[in-house]
N, C-alpha and C positions, 0 to 999 in steps of 0.2 A: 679571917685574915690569912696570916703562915699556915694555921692550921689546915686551913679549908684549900687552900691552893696545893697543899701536899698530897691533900686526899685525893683531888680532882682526877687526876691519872688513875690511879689504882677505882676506881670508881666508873671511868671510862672505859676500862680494861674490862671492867667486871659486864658492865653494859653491853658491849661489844659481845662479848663471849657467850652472852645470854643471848644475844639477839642469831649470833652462828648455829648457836644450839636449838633456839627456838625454829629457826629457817631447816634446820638439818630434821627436827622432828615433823614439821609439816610437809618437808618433802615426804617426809618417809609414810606417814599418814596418806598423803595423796598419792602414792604407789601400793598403796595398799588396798585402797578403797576404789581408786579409780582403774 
């Protein structure tokens, strides 16, 4: 409920920034390998 809607952001955020991080690691992989 409240609880789970508060979360949802900070949770999004967190998702997000992994996925920038993930994208920024396999560039770098594929610059390196390729």
């Amino acid at each position: 409920g409240i609880l789970w809607t508060g979360e949802a952001p900070k949770v999004t955020e967190l998702e997000e920034s992994m996925g920038v991080y993930f994208n920024m690691l396999n560039g770098l992989l594929l610059l390196c390998h390729g």
